[in-house]
C-alpha positions as CSV (number, residue, x, y, z in Angstrom):
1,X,102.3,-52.8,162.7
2,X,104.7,-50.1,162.0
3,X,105.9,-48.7,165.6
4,X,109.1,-46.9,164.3
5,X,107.7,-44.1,162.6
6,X,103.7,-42.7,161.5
7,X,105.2,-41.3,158.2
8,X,105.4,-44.1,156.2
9,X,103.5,-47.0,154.6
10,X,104.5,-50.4,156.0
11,X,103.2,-53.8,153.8
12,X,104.0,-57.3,154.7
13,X,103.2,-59.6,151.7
14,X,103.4,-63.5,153.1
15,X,103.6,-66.3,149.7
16,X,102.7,-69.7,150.2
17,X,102.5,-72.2,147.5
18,X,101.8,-75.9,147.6
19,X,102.7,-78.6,145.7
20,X,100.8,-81.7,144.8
21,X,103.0,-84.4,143.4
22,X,100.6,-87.0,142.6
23,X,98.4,-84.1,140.2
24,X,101.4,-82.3,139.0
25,X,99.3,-79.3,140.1
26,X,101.2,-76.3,142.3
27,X,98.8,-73.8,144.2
28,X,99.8,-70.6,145.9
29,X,98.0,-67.7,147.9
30,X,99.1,-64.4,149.3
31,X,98.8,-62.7,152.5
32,X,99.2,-58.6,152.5
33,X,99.3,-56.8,155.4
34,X,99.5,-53.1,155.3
35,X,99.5,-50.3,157.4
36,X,98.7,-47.0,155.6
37,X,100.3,-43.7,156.7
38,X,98.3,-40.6,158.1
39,X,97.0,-37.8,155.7
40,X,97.8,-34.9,157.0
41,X,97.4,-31.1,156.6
42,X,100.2,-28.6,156.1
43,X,98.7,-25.7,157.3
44,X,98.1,-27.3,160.9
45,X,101.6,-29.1,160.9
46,X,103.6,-26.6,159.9
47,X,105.9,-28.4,158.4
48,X,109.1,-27.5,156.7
49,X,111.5,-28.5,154.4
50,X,112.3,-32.3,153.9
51,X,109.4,-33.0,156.3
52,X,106.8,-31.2,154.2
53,X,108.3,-33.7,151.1
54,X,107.5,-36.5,152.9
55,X,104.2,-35.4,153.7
56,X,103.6,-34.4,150.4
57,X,104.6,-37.6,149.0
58,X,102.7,-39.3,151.7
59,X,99.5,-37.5,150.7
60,X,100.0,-38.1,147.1
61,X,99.8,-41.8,147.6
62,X,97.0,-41.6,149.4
63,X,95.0,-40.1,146.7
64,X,96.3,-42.0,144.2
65,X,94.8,-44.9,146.2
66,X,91.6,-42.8,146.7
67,X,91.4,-42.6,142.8
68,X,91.8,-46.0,142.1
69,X,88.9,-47.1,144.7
70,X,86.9,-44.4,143.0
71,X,87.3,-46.3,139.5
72,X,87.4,-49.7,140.5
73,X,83.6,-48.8,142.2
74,X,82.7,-46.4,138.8
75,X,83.8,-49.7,136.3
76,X,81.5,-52.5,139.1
77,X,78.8,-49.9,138.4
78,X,79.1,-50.4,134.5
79,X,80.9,-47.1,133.1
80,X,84.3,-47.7,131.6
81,X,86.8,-45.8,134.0
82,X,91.1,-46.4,133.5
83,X,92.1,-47.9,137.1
84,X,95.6,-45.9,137.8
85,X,97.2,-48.6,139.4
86,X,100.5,-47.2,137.7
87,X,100.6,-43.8,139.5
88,X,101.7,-44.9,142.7
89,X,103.9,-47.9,144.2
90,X,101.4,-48.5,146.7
91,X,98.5,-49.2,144.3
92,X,100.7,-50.8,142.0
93,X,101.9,-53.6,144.9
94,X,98.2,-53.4,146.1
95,X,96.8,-54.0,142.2
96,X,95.9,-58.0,143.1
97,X,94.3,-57.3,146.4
98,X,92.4,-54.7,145.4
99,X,90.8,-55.7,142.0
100,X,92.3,-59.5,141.9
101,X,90.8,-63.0,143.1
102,X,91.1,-61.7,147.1
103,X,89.0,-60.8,149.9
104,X,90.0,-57.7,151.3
105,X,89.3,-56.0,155.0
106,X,89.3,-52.5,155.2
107,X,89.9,-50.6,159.1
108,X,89.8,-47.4,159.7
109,X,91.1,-44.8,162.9
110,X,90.1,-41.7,163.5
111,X,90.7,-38.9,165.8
112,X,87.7,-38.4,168.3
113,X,88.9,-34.7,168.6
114,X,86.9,-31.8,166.9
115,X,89.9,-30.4,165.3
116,X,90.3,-33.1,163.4
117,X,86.7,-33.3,162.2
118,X,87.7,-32.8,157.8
119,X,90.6,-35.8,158.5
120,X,87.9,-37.8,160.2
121,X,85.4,-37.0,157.7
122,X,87.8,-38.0,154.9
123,X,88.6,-41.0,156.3
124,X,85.2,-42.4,156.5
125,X,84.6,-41.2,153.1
126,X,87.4,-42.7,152.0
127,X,86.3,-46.3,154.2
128,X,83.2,-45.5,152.5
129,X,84.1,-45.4,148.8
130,X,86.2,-48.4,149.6
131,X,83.0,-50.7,151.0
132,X,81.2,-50.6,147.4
133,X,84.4,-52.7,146.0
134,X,83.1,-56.3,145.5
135,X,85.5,-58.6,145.4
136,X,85.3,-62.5,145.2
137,X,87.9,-65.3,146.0
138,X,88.2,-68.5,144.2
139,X,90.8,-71.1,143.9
140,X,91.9,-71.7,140.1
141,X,94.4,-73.7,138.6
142,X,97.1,-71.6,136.3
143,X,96.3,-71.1,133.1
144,X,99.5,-71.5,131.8
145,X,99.5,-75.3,133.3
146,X,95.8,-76.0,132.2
147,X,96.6,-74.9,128.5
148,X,100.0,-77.3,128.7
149,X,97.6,-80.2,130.3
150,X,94.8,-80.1,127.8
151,X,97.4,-80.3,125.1
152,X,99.2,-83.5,126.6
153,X,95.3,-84.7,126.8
154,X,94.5,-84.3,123.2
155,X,97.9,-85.4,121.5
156,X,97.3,-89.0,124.5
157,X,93.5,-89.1,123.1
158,X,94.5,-89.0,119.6
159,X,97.1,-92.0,120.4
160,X,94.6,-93.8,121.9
161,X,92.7,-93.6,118.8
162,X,95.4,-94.5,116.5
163,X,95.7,-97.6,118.3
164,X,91.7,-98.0,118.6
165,X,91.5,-98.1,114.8
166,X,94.5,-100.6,114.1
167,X,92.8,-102.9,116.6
168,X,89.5,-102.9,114.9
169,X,91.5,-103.9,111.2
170,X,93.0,-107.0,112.9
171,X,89.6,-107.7,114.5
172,X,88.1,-107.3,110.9
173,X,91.0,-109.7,109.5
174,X,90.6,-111.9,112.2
175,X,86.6,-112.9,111.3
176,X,87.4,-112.7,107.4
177,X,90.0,-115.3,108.0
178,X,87.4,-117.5,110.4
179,X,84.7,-117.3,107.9
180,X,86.7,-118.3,104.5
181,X,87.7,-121.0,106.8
182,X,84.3,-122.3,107.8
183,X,83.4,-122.0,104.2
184,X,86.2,-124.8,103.1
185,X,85.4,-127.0,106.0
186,X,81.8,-127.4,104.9
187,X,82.3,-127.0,100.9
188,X,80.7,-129.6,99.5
189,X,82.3,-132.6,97.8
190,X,85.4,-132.4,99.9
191,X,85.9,-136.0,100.5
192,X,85.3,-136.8,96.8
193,X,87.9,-138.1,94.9
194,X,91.6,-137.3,94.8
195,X,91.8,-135.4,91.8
196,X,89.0,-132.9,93.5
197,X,90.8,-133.2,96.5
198,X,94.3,-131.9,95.1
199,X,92.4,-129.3,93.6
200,X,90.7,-128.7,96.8
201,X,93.8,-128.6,98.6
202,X,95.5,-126.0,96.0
203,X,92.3,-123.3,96.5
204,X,93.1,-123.9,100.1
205,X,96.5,-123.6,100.1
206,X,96.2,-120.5,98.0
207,X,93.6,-119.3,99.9
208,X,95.7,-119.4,103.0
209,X,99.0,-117.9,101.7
210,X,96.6,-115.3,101.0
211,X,95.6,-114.8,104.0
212,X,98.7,-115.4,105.6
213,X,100.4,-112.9,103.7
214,X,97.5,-110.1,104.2
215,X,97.9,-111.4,108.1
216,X,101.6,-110.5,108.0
217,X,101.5,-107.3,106.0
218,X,98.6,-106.2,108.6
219,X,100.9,-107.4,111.4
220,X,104.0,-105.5,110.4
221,X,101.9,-102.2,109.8
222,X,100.4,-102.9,113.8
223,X,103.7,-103.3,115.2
224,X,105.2,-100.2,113.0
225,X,102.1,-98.3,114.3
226,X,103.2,-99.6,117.6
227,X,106.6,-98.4,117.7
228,X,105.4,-94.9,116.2
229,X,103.1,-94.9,119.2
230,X,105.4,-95.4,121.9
231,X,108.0,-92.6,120.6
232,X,105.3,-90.4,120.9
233,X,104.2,-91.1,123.6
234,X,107.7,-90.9,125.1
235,X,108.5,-87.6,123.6
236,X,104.9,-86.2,125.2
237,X,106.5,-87.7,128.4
238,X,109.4,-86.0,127.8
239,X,108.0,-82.5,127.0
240,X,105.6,-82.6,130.1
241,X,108.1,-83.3,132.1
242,X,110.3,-80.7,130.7
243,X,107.1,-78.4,130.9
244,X,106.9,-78.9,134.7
245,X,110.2,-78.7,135.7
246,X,109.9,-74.8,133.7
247,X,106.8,-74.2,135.6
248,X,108.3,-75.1,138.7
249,X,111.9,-73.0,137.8
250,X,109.1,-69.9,137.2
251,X,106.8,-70.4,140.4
252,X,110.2,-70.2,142.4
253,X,111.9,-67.4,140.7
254,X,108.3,-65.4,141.2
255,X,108.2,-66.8,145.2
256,X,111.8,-65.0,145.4
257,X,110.6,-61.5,143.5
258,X,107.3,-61.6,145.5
259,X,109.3,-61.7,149.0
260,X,111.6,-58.9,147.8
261,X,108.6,-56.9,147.3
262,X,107.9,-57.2,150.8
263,X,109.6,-53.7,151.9
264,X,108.9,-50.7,154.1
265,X,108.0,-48.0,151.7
266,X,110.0,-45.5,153.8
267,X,108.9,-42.1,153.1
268,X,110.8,-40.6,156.0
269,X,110.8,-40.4,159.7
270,X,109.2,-37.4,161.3
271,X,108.5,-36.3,165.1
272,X,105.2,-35.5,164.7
273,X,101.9,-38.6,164.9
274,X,99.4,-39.2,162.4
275,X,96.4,-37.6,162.5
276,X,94.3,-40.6,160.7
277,X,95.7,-43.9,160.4
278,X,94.0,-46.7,158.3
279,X,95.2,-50.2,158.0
280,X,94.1,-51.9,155.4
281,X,94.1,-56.2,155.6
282,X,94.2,-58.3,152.4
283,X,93.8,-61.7,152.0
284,X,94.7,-63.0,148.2
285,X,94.4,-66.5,147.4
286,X,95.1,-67.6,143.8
């Protein structure tokens, strides 16, 4: 992956989001690729100067990474151990894939020569340590859209509700009316004589102004309830949309960042080979 030079680390980190438009949902997963630089040993490279920097910083990374496989295996086996991730920029770019949501491959190379057995040794310690890591993959919705959802569902529910409860009032108007209505049609004495009848005829007429009036009063507080219903409902519109359009301002600015994390973490270029190399493939969906 890294032909140019053994001295350094070389990571690829490939973002891809999706977009439903019919859920209002947005999905995204991560591809890292990394090739890891040799450890090597001063004392059989001899080297001087800026190359011994760059092999000390080299070797300094690695262990940092060592450590933090050695705790991330030490806290899965229930004893409470800091992970580093902080101590190095490789396990700080390599923090999701190696104790997120991800399935991670682990390769190692080592020299077949016997002057290399401790580098070989290490290595397979290291690829080792590394196996007891057990990491899962699952796709999950962001939290930060499933918190704005369910709070769009709750304020909708209780609308619903409102309205649920003014309905049942006009249905309860609605069969007082019918029955005081029934009860003058079959009063007794109605066709009797005039006199009865006017009297009749003002207890019905009063009785249905009554009613009339409670039916108008109930219909002005429906309507009112109405109109107080449909602001809200637009101004929930409004603020999900506005929601969205901020999720979707933040899920682009992070696509940009991510890619510009996707650099060659140059430590130098240097003559001499690696003596182990290990690569180490990540897959992170999220």
């Amino acid at each position: 992956m890294n032909m140019g030079s053994s001295r350094s680390h070389c990571i690829y980190i490939f973002t891809v989001q999706k977009e439903v438009t019919n859920e209002k949902r947005v999905s995204s997963g991560k591809l890292v690729l990394v090739d890891l630089a040799g450890s090597e040993k001063v004392e059989k490279t001899g080297a001087e100067g800026r190359v011994l920097e760059e092999a000390k910083a080299i070797n300094k990374s690695l262990s940092v990474l060592g450590n933090v496989i050695n705790a991330l295996t030490s806290s899965q086996q229930g004893k409470a151990y800091h992970v580093p991730y902080r101590d190095s920029k490789l396990t700080r770019i390599l923090q999701d894939a190696l104790g997120g949501n991800s399935q991670t491959a682990l390769l190692c190379c080592c020299s077949p020569s016997l002057c290399n057995l401790s580098e070989s040794l290490s290595t397979l310690r290291f690829g080792a340590r590394a196996k007891h890591i057990k990491a899962s993959s699952s796709s999950s919705s962001s939290s930060h859209m499933s918190c704005k959802d369910d709070m769009f569902d709750r304020k909708q529910e209780t609308s619903f509700e409102n309205v649920k409860i003014v309905e049942r009032i006009l249905r309860k108007l609605r069969d007082k009316l019918d029955v005081k209505t029934m009860n003058l049609l079959v009063m007794d004495g109605v066709f009797s004589s005039g006199e009865e009848e006017e009297e009749e005829e003002e207890e019905v007429n009063t009785i249905t102004s009554q009613t009339i009036s409670s039916w108008k009063e109930a219909t002005e507080k429906l309507v009112k309830t109405i109109i107080e219903l449909r602001k809200e409902k637009k101004i929930l519109k409004d603020e999900y949309e506005a929601m969205m359009e901020e999720y979707r301002v933040m899920m682009r600015s992070k696509l940009i960042r991510e890619k510009k994390v996707c650099l060659l973490l140059g430590l130098g270029f240097g003559v001499l080979a690696s003596i182990c190399c290990c690569f180490l493939f990540t897959i992170l969906v999220s």
